[in-house]
N, C-alpha and C positions, 0 to 999 in steps of 0.2 A: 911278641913283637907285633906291630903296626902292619897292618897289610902292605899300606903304603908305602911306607919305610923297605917292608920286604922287597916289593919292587923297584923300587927307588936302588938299595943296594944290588940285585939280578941285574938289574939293564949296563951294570953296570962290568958282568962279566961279559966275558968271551962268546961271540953266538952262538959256537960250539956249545960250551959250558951250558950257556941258556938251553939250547935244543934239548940236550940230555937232561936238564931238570925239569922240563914241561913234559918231555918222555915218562918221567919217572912218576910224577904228580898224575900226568892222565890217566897212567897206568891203575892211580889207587882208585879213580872215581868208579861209584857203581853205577854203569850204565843201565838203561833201561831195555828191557828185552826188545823193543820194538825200535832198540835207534839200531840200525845192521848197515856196516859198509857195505859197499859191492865189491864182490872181487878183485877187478878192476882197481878198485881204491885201496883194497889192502894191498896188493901189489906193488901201487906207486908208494903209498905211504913206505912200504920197507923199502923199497929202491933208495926215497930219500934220504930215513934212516941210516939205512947202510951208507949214503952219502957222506953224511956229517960224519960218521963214525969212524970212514976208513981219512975223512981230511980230502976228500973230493968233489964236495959239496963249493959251488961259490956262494957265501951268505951273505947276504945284501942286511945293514939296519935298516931299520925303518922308516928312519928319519929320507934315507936317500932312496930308498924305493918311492916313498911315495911323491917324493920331489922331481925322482925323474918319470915318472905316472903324471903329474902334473903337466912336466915340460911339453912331454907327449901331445898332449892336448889343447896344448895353445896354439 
């Protein structure tokens, strides 16, 4: 399959749906020894996580985050 395509059809799921495939993909890359969160960040990262997972998460697309980041700023 096409990358493109791949994402083209992903954006096209639920943010949920998406979060947990980006979870699952991130999970296969091998990182390199030297990139280390901080505690602090593994932290919030699972707070998030467990966000999306339990349906308590509000998930903004991206289209209207960044439009209202935009608005902000005018």
């Amino acid at each position: 399959m096409n990358p493109n395509r791949l994402i083209d059809e992903a954006m096209q799921l639920q943010p949920s749906i998406r979060a947990f495939i980006a979870e699952v993909i991130l999970d296969t890359l091998d990182c390199e020894d030297n990139f280390l969160v901080s505690s602090a960040w593994q932290v919030e990262i699972q707070r998030r996580c467990a966000a999306i997972d339990t349906g308590t998460a509000r998930l903004v697309d991206n289209e209207s985050a960044f439009r209202s980041l935009r608005d902000s700023l005018v």
